[in-house]
PDB file with one MODEL, atoms N, CA, C and O in Angstrom:
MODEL        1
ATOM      1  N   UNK A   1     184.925 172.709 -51.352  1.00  0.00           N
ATOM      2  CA  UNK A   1     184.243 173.397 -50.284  1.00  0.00           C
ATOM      3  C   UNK A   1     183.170 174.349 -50.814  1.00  0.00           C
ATOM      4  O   UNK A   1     182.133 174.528 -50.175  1.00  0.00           O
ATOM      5  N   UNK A   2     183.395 174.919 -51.901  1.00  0.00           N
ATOM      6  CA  UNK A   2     182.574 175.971 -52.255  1.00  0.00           C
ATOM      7  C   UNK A   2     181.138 175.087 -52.579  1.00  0.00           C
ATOM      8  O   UNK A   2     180.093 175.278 -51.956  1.00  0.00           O
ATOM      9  N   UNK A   3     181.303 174.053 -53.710  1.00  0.00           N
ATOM     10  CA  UNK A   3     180.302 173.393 -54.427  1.00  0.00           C
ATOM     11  C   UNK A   3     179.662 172.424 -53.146  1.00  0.00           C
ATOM     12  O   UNK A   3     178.711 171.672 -53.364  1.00  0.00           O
ATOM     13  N   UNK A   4     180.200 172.520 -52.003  1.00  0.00           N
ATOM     14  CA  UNK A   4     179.386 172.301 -50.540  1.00  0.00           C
ATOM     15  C   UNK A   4     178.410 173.019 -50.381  1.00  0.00           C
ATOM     16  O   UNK A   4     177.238 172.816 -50.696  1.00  0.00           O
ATOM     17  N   UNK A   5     179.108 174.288 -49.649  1.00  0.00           N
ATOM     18  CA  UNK A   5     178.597 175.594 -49.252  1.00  0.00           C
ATOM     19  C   UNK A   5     177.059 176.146 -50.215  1.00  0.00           C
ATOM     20  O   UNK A   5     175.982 176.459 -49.707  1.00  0.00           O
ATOM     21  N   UNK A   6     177.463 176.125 -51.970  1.00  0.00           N
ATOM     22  CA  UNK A   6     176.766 176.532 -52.407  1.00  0.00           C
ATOM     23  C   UNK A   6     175.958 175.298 -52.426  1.00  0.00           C
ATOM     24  O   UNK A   6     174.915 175.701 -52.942  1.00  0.00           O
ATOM     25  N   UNK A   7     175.768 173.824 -52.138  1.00  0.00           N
ATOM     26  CA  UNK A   7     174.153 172.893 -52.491  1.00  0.00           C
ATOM     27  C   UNK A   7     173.807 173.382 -51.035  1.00  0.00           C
ATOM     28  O   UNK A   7     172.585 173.239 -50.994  1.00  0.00           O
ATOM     29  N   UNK A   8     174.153 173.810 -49.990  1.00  0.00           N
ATOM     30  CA  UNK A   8     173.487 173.631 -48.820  1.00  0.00           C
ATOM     31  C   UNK A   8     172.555 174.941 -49.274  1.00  0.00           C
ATOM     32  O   UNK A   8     171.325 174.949 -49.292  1.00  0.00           O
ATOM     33  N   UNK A   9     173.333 175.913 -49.594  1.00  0.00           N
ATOM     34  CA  UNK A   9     172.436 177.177 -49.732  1.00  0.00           C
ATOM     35  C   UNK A   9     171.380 177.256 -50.788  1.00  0.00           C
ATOM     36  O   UNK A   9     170.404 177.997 -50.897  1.00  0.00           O
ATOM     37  N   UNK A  10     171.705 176.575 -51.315  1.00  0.00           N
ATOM     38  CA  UNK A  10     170.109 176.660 -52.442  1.00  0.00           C
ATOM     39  C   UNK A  10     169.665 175.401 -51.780  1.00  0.00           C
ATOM     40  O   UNK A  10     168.658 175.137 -52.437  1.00  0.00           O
ATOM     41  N   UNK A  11     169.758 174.687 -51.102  1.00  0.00           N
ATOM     42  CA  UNK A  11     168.501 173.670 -50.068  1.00  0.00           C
ATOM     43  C   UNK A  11     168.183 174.851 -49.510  1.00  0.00           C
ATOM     44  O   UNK A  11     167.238 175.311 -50.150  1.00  0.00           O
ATOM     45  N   UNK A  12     168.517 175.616 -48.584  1.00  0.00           N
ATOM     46  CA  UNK A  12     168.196 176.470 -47.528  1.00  0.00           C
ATOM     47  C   UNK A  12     167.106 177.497 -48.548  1.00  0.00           C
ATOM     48  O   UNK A  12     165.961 177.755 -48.179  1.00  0.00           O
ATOM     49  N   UNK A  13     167.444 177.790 -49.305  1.00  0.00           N
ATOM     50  CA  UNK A  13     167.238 178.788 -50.632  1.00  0.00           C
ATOM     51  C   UNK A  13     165.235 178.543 -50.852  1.00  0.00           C
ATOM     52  O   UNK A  13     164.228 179.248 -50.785  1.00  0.00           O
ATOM     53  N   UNK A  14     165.704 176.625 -51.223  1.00  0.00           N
ATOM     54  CA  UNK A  14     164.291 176.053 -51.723  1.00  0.00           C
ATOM     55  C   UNK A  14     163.562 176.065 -50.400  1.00  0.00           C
ATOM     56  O   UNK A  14     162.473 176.620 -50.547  1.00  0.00           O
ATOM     57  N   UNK A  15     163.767 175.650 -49.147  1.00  0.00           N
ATOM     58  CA  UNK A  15     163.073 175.851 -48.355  1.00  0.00           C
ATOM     59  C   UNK A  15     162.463 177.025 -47.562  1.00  0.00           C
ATOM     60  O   UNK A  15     161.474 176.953 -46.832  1.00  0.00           O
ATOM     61  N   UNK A  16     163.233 178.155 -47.829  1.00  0.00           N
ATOM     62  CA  UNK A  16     162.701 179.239 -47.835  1.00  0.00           C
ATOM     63  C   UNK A  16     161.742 179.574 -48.478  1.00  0.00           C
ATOM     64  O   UNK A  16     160.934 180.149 -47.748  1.00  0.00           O
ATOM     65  N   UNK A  17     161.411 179.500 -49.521  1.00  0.00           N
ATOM     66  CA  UNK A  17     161.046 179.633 -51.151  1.00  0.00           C
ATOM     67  C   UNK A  17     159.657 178.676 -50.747  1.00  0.00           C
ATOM     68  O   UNK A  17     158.557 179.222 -50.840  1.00  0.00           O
ATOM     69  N   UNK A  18     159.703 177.887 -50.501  1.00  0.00           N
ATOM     70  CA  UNK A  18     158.324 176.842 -50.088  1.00  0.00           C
ATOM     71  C   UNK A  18     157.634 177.350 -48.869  1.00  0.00           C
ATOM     72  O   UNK A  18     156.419 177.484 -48.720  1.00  0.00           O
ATOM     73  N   UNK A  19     158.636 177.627 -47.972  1.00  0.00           N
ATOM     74  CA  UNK A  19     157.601 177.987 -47.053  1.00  0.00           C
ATOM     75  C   UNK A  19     157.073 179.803 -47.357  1.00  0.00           C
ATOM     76  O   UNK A  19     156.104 180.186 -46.702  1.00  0.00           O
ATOM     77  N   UNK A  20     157.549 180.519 -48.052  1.00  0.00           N
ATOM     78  CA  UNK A  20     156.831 181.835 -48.881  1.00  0.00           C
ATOM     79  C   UNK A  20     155.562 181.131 -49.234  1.00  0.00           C
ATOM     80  O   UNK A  20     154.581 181.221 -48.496  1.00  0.00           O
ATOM     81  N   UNK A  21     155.538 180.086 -50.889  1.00  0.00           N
ATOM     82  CA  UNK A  21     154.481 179.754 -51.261  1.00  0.00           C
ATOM     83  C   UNK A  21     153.398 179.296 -49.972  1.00  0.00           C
ATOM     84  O   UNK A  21     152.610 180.195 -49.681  1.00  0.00           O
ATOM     85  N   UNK A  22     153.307 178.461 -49.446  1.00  0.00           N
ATOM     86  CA  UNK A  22     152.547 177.940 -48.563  1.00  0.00           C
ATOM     87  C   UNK A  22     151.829 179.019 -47.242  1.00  0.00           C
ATOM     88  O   UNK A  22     150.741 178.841 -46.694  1.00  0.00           O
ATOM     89  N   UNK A  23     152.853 180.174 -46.965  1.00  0.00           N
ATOM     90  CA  UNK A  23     151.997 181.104 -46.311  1.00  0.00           C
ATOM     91  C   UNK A  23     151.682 182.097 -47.501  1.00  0.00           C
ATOM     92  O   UNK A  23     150.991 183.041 -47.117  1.00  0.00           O
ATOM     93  N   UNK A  24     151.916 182.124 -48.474  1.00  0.00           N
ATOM     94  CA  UNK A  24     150.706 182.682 -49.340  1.00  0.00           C
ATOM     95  C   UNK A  24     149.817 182.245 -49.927  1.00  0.00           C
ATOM     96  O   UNK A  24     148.975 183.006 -50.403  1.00  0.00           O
ATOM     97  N   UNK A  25     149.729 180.888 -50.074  1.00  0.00           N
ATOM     98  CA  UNK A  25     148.302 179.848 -49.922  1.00  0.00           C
ATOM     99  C   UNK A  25     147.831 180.123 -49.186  1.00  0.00           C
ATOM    100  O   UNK A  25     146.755 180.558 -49.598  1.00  0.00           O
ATOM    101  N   UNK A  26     147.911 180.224 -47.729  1.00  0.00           N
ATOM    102  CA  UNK A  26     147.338 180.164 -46.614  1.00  0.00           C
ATOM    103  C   UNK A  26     146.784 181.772 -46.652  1.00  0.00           C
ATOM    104  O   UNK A  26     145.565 181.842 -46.813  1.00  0.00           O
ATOM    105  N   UNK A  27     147.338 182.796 -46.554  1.00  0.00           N
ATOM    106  CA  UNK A  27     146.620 184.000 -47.109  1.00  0.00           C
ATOM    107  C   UNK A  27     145.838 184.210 -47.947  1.00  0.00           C
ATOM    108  O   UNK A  27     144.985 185.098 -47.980  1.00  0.00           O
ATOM    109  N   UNK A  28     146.149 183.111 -48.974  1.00  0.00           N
ATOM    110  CA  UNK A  28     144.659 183.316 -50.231  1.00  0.00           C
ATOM    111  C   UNK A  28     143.406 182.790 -49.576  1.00  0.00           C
ATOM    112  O   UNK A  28     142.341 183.404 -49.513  1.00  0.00           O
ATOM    113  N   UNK A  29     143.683 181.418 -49.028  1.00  0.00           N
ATOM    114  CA  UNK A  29     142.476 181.328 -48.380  1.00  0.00           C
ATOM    115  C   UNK A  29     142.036 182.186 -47.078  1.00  0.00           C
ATOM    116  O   UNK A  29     140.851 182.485 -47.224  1.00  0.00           O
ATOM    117  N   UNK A  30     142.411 182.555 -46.188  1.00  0.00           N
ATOM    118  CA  UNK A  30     142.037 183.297 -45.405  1.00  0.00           C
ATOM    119  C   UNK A  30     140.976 184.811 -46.448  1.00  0.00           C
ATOM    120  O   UNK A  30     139.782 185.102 -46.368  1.00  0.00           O
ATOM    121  N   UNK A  31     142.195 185.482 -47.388  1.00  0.00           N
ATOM    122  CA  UNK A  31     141.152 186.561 -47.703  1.00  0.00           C
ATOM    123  C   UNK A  31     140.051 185.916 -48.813  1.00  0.00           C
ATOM    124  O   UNK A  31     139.490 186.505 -49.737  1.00  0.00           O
ATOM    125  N   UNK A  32     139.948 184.625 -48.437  1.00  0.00           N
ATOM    126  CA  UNK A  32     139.007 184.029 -49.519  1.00  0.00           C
ATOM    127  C   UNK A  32     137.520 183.534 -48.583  1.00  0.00           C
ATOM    128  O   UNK A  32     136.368 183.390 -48.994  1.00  0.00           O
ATOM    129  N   UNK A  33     138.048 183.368 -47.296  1.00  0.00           N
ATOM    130  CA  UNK A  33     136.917 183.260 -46.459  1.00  0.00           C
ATOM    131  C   UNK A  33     136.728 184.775 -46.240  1.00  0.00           C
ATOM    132  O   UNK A  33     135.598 185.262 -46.280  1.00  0.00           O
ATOM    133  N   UNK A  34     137.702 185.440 -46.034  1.00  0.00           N
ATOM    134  CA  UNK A  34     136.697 187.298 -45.576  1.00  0.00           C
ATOM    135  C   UNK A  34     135.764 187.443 -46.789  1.00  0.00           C
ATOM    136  O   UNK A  34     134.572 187.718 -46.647  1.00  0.00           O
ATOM    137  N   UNK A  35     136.372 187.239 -48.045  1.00  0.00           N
ATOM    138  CA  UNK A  35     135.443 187.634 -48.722  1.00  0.00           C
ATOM    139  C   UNK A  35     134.388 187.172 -49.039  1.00  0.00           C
ATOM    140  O   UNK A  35     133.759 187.880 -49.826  1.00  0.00           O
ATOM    141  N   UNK A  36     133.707 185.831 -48.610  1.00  0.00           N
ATOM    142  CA  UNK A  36     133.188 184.872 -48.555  1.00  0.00           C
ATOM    143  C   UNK A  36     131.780 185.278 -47.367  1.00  0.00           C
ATOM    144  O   UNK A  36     130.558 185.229 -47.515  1.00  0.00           O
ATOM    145  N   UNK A  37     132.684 185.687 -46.157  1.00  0.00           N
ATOM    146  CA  UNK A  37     131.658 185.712 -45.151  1.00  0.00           C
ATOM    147  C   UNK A  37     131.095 187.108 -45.719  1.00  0.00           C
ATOM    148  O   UNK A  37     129.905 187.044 -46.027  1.00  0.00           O
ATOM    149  N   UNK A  38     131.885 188.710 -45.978  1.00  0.00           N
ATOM    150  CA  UNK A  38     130.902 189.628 -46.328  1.00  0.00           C
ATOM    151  C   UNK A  38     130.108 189.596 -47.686  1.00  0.00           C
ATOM    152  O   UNK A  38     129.242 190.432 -47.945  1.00  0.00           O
ATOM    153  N   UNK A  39     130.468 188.561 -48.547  1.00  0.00           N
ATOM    154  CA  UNK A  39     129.416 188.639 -49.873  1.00  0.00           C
ATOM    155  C   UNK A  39     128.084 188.030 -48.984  1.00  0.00           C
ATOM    156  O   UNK A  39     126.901 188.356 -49.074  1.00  0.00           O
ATOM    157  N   UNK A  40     128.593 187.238 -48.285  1.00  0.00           N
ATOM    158  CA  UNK A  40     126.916 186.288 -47.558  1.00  0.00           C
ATOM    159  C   UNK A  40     126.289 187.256 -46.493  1.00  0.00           C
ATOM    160  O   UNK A  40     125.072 187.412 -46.397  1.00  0.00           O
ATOM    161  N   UNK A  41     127.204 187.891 -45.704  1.00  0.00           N
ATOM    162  CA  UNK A  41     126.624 188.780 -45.092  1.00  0.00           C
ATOM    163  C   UNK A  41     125.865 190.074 -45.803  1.00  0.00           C
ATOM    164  O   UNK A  41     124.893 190.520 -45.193  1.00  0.00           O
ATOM    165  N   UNK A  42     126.221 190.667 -46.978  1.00  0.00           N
ATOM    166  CA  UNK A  42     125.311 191.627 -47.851  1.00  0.00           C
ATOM    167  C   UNK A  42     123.556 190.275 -48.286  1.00  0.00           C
ATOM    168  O   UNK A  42     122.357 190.403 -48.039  1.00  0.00           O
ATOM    169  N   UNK A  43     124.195 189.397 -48.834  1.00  0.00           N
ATOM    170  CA  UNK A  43     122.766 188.457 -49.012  1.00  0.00           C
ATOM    171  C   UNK A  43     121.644 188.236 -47.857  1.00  0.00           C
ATOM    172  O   UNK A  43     120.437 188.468 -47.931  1.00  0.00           O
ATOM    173  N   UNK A  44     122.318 187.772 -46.879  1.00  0.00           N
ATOM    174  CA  UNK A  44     121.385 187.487 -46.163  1.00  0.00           C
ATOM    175  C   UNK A  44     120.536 188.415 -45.515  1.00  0.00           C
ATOM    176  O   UNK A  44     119.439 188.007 -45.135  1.00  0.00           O
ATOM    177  N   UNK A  45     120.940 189.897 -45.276  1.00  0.00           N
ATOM    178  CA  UNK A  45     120.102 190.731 -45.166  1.00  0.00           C
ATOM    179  C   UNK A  45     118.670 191.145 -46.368  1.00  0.00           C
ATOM    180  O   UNK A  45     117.763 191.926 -46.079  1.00  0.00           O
ATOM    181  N   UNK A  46     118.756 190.622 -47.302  1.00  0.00           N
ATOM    182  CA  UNK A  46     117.553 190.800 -48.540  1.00  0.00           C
ATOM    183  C   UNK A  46     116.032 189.670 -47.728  1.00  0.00           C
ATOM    184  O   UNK A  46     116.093 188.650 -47.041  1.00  0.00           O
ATOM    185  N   UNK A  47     115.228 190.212 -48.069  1.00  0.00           N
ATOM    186  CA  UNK A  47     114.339 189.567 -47.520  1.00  0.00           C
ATOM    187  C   UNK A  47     113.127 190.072 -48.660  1.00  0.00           C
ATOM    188  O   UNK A  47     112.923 191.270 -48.856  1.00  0.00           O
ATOM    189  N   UNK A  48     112.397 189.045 -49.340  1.00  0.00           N
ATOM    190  CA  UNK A  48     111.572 189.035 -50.516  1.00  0.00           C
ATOM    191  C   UNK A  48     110.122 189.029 -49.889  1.00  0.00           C
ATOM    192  O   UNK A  48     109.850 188.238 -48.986  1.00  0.00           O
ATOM    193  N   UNK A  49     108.924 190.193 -50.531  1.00  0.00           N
ATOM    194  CA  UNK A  49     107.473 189.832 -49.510  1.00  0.00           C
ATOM    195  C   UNK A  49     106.697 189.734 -51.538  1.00  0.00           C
ATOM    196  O   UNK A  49     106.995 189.811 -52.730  1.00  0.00           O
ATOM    197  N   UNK A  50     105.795 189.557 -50.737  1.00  0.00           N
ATOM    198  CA  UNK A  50     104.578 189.248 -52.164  1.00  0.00           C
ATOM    199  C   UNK A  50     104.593 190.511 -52.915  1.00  0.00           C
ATOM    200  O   UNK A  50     104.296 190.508 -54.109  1.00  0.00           O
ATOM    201  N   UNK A  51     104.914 191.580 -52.303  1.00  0.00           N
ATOM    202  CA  UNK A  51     104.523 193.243 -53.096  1.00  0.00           C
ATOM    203  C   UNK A  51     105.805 193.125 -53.365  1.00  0.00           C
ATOM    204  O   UNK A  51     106.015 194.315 -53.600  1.00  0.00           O
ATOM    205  N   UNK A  52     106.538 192.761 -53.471  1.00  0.00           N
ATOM    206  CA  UNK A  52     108.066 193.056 -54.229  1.00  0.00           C
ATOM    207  C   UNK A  52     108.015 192.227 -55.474  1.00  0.00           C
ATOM    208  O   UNK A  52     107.311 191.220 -55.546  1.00  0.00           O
ATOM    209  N   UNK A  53     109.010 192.798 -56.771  1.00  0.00           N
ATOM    210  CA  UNK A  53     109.259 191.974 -58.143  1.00  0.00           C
ATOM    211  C   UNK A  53     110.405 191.091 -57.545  1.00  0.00           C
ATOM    212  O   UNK A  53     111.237 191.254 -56.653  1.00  0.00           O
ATOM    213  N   UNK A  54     110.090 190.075 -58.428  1.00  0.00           N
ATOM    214  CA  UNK A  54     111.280 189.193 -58.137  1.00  0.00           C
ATOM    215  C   UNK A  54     110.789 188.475 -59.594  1.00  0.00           C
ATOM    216  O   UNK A  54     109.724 188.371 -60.201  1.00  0.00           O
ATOM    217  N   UNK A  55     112.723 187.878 -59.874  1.00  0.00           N
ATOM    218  CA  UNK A  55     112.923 187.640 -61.410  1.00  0.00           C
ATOM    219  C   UNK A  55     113.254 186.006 -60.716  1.00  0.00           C
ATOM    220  O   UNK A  55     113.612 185.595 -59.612  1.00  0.00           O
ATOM    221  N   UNK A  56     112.856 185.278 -62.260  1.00  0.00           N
ATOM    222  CA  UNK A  56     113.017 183.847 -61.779  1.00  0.00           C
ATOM    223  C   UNK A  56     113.472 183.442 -63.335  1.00  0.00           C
ATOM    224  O   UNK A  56     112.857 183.955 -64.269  1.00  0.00           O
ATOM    225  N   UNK A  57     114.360 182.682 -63.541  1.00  0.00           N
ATOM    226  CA  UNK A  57     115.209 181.981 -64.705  1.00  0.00           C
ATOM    227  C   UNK A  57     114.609 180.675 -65.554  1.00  0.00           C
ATOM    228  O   UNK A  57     115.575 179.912 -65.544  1.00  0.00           O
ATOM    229  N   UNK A  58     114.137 180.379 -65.876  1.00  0.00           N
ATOM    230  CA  UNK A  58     113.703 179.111 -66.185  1.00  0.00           C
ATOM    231  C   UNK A  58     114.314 178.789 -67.571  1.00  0.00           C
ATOM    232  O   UNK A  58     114.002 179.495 -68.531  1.00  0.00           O
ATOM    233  N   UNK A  59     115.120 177.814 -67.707  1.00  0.00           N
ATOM    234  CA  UNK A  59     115.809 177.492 -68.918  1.00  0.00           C
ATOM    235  C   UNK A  59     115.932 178.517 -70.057  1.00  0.00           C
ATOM    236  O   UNK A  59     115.181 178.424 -71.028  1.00  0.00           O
ATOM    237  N   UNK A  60     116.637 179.260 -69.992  1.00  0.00           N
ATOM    238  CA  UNK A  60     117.151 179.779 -70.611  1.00  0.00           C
ATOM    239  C   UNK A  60     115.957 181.551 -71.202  1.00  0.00           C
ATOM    240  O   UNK A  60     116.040 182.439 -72.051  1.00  0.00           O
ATOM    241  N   UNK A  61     115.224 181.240 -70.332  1.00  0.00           N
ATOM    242  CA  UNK A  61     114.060 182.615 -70.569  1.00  0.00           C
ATOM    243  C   UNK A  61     113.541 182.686 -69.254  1.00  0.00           C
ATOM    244  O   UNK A  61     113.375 181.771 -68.448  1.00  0.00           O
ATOM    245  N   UNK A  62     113.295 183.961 -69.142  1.00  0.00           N
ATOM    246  CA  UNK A  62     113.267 184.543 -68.358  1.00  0.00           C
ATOM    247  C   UNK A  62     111.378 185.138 -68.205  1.00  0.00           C
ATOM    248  O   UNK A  62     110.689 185.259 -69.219  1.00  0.00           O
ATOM    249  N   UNK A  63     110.813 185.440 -66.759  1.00  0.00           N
ATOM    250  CA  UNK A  63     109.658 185.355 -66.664  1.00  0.00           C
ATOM    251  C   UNK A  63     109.763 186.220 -65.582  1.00  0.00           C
ATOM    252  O   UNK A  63     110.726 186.032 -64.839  1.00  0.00           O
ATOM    253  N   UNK A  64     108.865 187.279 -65.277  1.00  0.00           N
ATOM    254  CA  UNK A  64     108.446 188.230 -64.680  1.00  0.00           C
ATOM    255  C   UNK A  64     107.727 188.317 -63.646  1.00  0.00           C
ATOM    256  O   UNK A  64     106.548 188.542 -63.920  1.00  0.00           O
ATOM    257  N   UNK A  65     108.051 188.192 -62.113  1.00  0.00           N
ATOM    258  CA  UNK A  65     106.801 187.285 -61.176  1.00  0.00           C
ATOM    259  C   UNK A  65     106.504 188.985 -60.938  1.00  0.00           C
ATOM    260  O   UNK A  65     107.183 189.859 -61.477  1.00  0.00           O
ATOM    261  N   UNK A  66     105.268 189.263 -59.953  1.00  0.00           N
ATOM    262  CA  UNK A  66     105.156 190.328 -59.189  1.00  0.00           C
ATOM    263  C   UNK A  66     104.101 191.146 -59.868  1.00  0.00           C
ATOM    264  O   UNK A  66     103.247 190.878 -60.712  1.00  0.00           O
ATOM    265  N   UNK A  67     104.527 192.499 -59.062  1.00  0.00           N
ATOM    266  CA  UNK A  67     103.460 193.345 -59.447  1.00  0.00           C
ATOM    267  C   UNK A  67     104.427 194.597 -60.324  1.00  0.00           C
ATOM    268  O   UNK A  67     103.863 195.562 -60.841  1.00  0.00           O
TER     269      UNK A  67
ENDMDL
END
């Protein structure tokens, strides 16, 4: 009876245990879209005009646009 008792409870045990992992998957992604939408939301407010410097990469050196 015991070696019953105790496989049911570590089934019960593992399924507990899985469904933890899986709503903390599900929390990683969630704070993975918040953080997602406010990094894009700080970007998309930048807006570049001709009187501003702006840096541009070109293989491996770097070049100086602007004034």
């Amino acid at each position: 009876m015991d070696l019953i008792r105790a496989g049911a409870k570590r089934c019960l045990d593992l399924n507990e245990m899985e469904e933890l992992r899986n709503d903390a998957y599900i929390n990683s992604k969630v704070a993975k879209q918040r953080m997602k939408r406010w990094h894009d939301q700080l970007i998309s407010n930048k807006e570049f005009g001709k009187d501003k410097e702006s840096y541009s990469m070109t293989q491996g050196s770097i070049s100086f646009l602007g004034s």
